[in-house]
C-alpha positions as CSV (number, residue, x, y, z in Angstrom):
1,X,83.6,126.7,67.0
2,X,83.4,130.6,66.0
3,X,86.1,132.7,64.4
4,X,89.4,132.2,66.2
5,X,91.5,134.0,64.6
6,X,89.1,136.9,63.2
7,X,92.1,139.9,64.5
8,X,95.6,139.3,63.8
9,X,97.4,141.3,65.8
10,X,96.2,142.1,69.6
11,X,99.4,143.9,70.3
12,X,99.6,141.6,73.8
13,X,102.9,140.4,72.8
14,X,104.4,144.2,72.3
15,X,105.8,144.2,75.2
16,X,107.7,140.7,75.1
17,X,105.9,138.5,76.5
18,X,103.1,135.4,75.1
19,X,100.4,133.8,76.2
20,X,100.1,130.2,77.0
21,X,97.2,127.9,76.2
22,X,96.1,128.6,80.4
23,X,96.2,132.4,79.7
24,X,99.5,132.8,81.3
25,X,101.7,135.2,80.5
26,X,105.3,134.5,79.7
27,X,108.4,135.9,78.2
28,X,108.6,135.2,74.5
29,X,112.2,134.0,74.9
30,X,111.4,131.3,77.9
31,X,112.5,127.4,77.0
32,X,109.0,126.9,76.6
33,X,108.2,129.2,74.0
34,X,111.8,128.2,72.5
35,X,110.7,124.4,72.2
36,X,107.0,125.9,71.0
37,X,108.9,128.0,68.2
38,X,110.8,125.3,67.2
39,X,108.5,122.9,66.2
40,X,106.8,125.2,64.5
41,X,109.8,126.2,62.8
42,X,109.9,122.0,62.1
43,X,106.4,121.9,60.8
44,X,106.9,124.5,58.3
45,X,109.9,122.9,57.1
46,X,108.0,119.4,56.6
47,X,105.4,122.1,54.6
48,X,108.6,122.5,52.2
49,X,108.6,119.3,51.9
50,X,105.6,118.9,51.1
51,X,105.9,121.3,48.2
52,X,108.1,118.2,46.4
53,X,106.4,115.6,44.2
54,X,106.4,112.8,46.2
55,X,105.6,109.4,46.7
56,X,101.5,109.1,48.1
57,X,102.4,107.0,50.9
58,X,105.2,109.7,51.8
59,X,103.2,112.6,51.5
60,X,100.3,110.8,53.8
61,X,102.8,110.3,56.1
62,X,104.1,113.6,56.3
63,X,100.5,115.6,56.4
64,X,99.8,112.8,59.6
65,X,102.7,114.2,61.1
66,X,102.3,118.2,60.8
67,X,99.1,117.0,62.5
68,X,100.5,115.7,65.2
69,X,103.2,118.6,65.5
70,X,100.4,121.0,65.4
71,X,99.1,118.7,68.5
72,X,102.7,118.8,70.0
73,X,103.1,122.8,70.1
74,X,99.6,122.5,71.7
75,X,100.2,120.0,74.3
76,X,103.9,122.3,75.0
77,X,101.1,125.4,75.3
78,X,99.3,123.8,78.1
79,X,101.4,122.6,80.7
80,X,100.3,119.5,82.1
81,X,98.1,118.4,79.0
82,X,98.8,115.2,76.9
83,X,98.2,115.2,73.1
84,X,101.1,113.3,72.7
85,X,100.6,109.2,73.5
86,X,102.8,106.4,73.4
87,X,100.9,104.9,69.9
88,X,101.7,107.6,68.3
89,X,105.5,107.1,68.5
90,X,104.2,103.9,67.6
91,X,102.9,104.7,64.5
92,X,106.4,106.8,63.7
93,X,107.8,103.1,64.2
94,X,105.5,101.5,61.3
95,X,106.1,104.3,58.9
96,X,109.7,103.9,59.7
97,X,110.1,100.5,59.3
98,X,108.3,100.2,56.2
99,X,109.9,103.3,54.8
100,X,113.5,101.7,55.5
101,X,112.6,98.0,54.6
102,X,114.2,98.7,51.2
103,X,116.8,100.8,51.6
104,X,120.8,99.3,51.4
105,X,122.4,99.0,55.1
106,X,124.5,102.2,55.6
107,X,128.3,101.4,56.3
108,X,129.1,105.4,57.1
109,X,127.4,108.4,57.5
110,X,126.3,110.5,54.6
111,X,126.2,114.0,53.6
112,X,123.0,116.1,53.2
113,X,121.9,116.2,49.7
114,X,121.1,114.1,47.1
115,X,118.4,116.2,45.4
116,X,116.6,119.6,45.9
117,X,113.8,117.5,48.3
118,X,116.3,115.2,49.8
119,X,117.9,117.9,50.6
120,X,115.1,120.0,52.4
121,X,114.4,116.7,54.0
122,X,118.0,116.9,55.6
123,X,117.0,120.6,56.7
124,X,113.6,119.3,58.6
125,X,115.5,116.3,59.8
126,X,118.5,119.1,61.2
127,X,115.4,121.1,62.4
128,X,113.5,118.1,64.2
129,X,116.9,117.3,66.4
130,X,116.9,121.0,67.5
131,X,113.4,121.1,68.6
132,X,114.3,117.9,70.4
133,X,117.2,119.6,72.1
134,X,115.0,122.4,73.3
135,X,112.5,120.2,74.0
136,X,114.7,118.3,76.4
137,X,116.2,121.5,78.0
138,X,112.7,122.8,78.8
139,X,112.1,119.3,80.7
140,X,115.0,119.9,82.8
141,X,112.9,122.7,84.3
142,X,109.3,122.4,83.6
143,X,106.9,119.5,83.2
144,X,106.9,117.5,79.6
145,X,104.8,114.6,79.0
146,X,107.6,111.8,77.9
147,X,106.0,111.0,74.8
148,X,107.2,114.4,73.0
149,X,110.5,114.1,73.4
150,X,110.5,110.0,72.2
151,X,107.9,111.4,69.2
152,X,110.5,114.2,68.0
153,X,113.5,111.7,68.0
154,X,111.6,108.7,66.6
155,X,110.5,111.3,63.7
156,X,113.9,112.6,63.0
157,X,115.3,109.0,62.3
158,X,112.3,108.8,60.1
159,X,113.2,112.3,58.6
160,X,116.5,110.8,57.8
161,X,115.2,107.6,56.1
162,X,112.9,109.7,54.1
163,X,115.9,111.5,52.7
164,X,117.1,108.5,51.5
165,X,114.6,107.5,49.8
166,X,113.9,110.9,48.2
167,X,117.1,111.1,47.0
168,X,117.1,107.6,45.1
169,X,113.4,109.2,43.7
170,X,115.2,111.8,41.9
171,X,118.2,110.5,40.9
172,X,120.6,111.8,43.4
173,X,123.9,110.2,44.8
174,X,124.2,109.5,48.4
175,X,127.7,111.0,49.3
176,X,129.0,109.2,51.8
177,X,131.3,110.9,54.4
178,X,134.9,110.2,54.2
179,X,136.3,108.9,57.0
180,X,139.8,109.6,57.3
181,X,140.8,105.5,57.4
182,X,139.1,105.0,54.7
183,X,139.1,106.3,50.7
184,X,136.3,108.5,49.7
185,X,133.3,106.6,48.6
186,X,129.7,107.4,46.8
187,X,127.0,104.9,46.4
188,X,124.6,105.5,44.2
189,X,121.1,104.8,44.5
C-alpha cells in the first residue's frame, strides 16, 4: 500500500461537501456523514480512555474495539459494504459478560462519575448512544448493514459496565440516583 495520506488538505471539501469511500460526493452535513462523524467522535473518546491506567484485559478490549470502530466509519463510507458481522457483536457479549460477572446487581441507576477515567468512560458511553441514534436515523433513509447498529448498542452497555468497574479501580463511589420514593443512597465499591 503506498502513501495514503502523503497531502493533508485537498481543499475538495471547501466547498461543503465529502467524499464517500465510492468517490461520491456528498454534503458534509448529510445523516451519513453525521453517523460517520460520530463514531469518530466515539473512537476518540475510547482514545481518552485509553490515556487512564487500566486494567490489561480492559485496555485489550478497548484497542479491539477502536479497531472495529475504525471498520464501522468504513463500512458507513461505502454503502452497501459489510465490515461489521454478527460475531463481532458476539465478541462485545464475551467481553461484557466477563467484565460484569463481578460486579454487585444494580437496584437504581447511577450518576456519571466515580473517578477521572470512570468518568470519561461515562462520556464515551454518552457518545456511543449518540452515534447509535444517528446511526439509526441514517437507516431510516439509506442502507445500513444491521450489525452496526446492534454493535454500537451492545458496546455502550459494555461502556457502562466498564465505568463500573473503573470506578471501583480508583476508589470512587457509585452515586446512585435518588429516586424520589426512595432516600438518597451511595454504595460504595
Amino acid at each position: 500500500m503506498g502513501n495514503r495520506l502523503s497531502k493533508i488538505y485537498t481543499r475538495t471539501g471547501d466547498a461543503g461537501t465529502t467524499g464517500l469511500g465510492t468517490g461520491e460526493r456528498v454534503a458534509k452535513d448529510c445523516l451519513r456523514i453525521e453517523a460517520i462523524g460520530e463514531v469518530d467522535e466515539l473512537n476518540c473518546t475510547i482514545g481518552r480512555v485509553l490515556a487512564h491506567d487500566l486494567r490489561e484485559a480492559m485496555r485489550a478490549c478497548l484497542q479491539s474495539v477502536q479497531h472495529k470502530l475504525f471498520d464501522l466509519g468504513g463500512e458507513l463510507s461505502i454503502p452497501g459494504y459489510q465490515a461489521v458481522q454478527p460475531g463481532d457483536v458476539e465478541i462485545l457479549e464475551a467481553a461484557l459478560n466477563e467484565f460484569n460477572a463481578n460486579l454487585p446487581p444494580l437496584k437504581e441507576f447511577i450518576l456519571p462519575g466515580g473517578g477521572r477515567a470512570a468518568a470519561d468512560c461515562h462520556i464515551a458511553r454518552a457518545v456511543c448512544r449518540r452515534a447509535e441514534r444517528r446511526v439509526v436515523s441514517l437507516a431510516r433513509e439509506e442502507e445500513v448493514g444491521e450489525a452496526v447498529q446492534v454493535y454500537l448498542n451492545r458496546l455502550s452497555d459494555l461502556l457502562f459496565v466498564l465505568c463500573r468497574i473503573l470506578a471501583r479501580d480508583e476508589g470512587g463511589v457509585e452515586v446512585l440516583w435518588r429516586n424520589p420514593g426512595r432516600a438518597g443512597e451511595e454504595a460504595k465499591g
